[in-house]
Backbone as a ProteinNet text record, in pm:
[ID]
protein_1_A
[PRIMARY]
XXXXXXXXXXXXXXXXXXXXXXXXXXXXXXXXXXXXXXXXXXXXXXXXXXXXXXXXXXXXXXXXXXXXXXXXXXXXXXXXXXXXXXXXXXXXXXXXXXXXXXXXXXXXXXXXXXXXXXXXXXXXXXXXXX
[TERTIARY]
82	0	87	202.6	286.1	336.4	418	454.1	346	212	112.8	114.4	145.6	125.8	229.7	320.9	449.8	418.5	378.3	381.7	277	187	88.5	155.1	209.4	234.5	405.1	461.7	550.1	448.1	376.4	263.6	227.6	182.4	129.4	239.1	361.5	444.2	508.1	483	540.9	436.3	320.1	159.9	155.3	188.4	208.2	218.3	360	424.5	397.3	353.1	244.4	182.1	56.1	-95.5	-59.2	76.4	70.3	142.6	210.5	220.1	103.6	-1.1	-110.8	-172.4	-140.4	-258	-152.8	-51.6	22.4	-32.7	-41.2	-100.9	-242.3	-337.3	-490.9	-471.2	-421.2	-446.4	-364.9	-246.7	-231.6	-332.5	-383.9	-521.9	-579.8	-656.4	-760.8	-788.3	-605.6	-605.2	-623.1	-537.1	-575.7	-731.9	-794.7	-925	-1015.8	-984.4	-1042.3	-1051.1	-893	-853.6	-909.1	-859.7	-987.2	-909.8	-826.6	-775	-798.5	-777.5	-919.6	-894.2	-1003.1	-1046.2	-889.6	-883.1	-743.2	-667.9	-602.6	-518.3	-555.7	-669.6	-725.8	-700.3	-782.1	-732	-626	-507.9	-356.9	-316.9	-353.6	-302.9	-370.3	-524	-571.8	-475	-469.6	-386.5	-222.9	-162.9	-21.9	-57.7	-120.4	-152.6	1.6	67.2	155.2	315.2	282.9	397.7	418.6	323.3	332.3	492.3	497.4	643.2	746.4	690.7	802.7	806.7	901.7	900.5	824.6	778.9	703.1	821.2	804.1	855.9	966.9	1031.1	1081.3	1070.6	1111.2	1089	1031.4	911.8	817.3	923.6	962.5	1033.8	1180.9	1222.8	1352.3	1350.2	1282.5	1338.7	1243.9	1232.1	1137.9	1195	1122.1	1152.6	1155.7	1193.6	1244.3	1127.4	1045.9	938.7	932.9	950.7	885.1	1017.1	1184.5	1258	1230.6	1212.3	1149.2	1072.3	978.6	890.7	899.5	991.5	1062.5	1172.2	1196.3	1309.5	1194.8	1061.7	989.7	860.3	857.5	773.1	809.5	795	816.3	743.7	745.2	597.7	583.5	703.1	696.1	646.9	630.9	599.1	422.9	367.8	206.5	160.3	172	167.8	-21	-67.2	-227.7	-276.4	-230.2	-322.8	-280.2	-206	-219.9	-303.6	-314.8	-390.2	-554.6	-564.2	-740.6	-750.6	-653.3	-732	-688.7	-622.1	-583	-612	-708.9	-704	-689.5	-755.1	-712.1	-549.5	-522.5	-388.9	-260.1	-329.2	-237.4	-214.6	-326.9	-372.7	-313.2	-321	-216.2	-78.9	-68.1	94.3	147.6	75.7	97.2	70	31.1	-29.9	114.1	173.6	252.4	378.5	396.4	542.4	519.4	373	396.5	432.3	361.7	426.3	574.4	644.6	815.2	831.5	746.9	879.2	815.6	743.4	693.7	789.1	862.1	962.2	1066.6	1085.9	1228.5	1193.4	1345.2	1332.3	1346.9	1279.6	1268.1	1431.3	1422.7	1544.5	1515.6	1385	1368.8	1422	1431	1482.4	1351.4	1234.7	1125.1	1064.6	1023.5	955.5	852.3	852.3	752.8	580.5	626.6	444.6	452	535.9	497.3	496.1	518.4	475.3	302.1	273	143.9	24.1	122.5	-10.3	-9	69.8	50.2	4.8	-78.9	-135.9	-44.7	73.9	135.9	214.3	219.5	290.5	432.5	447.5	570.4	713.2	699.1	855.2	867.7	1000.6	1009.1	1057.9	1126.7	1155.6	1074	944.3	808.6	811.2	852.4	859	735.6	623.3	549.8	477.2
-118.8	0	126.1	143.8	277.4	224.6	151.1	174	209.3	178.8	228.2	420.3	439	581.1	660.1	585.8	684.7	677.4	611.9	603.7	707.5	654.6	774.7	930.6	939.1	1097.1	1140.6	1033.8	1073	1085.4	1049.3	1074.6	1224	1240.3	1357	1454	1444.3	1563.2	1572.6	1468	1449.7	1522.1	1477.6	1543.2	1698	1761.5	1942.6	1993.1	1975.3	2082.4	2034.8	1914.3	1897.3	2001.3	1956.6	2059.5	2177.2	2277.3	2404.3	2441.3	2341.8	2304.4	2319.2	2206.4	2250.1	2361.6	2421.4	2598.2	2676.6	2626.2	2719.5	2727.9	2596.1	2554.3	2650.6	2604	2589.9	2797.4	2851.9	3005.9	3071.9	2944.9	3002.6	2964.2	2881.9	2863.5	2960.3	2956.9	3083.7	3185.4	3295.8	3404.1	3377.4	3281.1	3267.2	3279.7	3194.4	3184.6	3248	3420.7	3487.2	3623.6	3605.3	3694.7	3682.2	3787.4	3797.7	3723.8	3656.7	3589.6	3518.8	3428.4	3331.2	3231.6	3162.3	3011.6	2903.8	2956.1	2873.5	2860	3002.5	2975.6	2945.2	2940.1	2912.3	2721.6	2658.1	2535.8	2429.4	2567.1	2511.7	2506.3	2644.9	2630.6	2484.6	2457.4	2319.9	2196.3	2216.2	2082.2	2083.9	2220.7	2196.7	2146.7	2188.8	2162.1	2175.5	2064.3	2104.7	2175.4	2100.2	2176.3	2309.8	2388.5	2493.4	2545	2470.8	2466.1	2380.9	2245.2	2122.8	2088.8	1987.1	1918.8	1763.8	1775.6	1684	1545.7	1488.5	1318.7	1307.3	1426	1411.8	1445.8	1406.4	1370.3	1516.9	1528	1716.8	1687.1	1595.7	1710.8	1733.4	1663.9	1750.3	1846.6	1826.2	1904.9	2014.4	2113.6	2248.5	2320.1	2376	2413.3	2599.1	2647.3	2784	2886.5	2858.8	2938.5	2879.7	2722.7	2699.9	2752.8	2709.9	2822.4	2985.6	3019.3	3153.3	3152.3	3077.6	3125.1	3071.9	2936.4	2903	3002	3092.7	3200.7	3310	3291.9	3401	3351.7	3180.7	3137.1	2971.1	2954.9	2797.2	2714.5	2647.4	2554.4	2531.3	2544.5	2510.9	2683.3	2781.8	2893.6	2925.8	2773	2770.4	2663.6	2636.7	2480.7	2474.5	2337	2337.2	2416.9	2425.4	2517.6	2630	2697.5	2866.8	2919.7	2800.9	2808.6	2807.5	2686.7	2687.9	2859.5	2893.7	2959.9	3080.1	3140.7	3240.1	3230.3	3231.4	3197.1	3290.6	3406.1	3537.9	3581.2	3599.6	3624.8	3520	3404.5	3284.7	3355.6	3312.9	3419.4	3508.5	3596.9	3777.6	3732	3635	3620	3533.3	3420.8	3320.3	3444.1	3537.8	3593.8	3712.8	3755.8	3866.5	3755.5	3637.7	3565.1	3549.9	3496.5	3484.7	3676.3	3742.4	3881.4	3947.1	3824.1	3875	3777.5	3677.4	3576.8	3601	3685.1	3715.4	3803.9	3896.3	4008.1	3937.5	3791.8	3732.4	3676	3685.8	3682.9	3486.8	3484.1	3342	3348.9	3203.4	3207.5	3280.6	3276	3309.6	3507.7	3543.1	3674.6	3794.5	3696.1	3812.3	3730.6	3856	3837.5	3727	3640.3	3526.3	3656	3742.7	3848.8	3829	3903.5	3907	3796	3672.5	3562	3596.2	3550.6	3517.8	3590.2	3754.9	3860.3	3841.5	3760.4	3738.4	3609.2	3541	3455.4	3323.4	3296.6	3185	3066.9	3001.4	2937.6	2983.2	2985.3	3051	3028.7	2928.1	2856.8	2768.8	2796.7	2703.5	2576.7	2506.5	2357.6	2273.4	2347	2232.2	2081	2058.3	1926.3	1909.1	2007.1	1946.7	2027.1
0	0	0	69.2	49.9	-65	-126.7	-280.7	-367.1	-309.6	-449.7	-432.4	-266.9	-206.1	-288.8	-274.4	-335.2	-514.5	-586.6	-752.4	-725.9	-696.6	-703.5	-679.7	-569.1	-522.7	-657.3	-681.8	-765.4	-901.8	-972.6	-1075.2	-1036.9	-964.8	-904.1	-948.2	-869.4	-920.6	-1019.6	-1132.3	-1281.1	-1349.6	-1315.6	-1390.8	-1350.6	-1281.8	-1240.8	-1349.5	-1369.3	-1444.3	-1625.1	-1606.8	-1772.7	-1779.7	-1662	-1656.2	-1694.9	-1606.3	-1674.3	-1766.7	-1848.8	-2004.4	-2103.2	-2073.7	-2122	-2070.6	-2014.8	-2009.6	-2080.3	-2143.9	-2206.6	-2329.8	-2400.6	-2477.8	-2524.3	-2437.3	-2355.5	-2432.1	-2376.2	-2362.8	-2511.6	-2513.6	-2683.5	-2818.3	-2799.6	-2850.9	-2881.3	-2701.2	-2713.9	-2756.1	-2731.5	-2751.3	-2926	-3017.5	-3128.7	-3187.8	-3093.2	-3136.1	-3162	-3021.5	-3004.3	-3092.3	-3152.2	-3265.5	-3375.6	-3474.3	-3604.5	-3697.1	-3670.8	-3800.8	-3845.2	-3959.6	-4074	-3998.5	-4081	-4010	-4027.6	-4170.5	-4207.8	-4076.1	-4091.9	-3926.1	-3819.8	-3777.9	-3657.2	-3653.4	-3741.9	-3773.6	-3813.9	-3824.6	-3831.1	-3720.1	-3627.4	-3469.2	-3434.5	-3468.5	-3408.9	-3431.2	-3529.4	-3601	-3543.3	-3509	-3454.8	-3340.4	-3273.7	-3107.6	-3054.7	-2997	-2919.6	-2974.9	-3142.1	-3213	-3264.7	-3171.3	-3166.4	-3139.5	-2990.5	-2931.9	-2921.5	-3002	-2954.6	-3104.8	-3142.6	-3286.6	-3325.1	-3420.2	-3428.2	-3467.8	-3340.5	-3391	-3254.3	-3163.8	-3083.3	-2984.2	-2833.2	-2733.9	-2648.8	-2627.5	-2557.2	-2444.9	-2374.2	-2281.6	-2285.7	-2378.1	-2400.2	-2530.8	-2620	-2753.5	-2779.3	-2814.3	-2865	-2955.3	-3013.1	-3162.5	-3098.8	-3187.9	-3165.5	-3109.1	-3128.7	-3081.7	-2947.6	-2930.5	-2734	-2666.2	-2722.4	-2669.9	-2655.1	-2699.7	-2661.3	-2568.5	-2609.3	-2487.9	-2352.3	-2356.1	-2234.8	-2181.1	-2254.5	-2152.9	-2109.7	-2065.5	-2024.3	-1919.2	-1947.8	-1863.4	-1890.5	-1723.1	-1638	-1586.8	-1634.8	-1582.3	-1423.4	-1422.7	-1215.1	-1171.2	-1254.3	-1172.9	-1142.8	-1269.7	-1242.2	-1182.7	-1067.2	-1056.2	-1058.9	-1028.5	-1088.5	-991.8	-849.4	-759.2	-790.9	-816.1	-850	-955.2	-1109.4	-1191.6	-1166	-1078.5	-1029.7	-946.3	-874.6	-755.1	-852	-921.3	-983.2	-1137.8	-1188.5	-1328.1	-1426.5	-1379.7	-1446.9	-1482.5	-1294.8	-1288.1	-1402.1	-1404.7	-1452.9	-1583.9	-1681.3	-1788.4	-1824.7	-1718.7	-1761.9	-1806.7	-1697.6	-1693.9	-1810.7	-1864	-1963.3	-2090.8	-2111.7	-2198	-2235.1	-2124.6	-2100.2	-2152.3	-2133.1	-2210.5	-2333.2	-2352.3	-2532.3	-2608.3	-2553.3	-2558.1	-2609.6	-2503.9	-2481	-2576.9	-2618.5	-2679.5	-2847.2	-2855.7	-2976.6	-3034.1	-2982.9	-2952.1	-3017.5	-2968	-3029.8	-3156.9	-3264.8	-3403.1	-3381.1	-3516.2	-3581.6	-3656.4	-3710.3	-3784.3	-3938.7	-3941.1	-4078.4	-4059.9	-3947.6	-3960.3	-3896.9	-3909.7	-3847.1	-3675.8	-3636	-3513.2	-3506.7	-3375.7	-3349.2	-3372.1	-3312.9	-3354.9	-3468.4	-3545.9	-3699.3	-3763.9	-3755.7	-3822.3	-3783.9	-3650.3	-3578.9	-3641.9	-3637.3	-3721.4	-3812.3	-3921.1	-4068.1	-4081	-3944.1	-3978.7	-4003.2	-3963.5	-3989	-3855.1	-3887.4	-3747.8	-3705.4	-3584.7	-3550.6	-3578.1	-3552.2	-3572.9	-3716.3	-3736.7	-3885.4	-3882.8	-3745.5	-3735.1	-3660	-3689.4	-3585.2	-3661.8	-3754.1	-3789.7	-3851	-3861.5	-3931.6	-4061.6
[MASK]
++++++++++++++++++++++++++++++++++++++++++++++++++++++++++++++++++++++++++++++++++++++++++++++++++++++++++++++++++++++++++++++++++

């Protein structure tokens, strides 16, 4: 019964810092969704889902493609853990919202800003693998 206690509670603290992975995700979506840009793009963001930030075919927690670097030098998954997200959801929000911000700021390899891809409607990074 404590070895089932401990897998469980080690699950527990492996599954955290996913969850506020996915609200990274979850809110880059949204803000997409909520924007006026065509359906096209709206349904490419669907279809990248997580290769927004990681490459398609290799390992999400070690490898990310130039855009999730970026936006990993501005936000940490251990700084949302799931209870700050439930009890703060706004606040979470501002803050997940204020890194894609900064990391929009940083240039792609192609030479332009992660914004200016986004406002021209295109995916951010150019080695998503897919």
């Amino acid at each position: 019964m404590k070895r089932l206690a401990l897998v469980f509670g080690l699950f527990v603290c492996f599954a955290t810092p996913s969850f506020a992975i996915s609200e990274f995700g979850k809110q880059f979506k949204a803000h997409v969704m909520e924007s006026e840009a065509p359906d096209d793009f709206k349904k490419a963001v669907k279809k990248a889902n997580c290769y927004i930030c990681h490459v398609k075919g290799e390992d999400k927690d070690e490898v990310r493609n130039e855009y999730g670097v970026a936006v990993g030098k501005f936000l940490d998954a251990e700084d949302f853990p799931k209870d700050y997200i439930k009890k703060n959801p706004e606040e979470a929000k501002a803050k997940i919202l204020e890194g894609f911000k900064k990391a929009g700021e940083e240039k792609s390899k192609d030479g332009r800003t992660f914004a200016d891809k986004i406002k021209a409607h295109e995916l951010p990074a150019t080695d998503a693998g897919i």
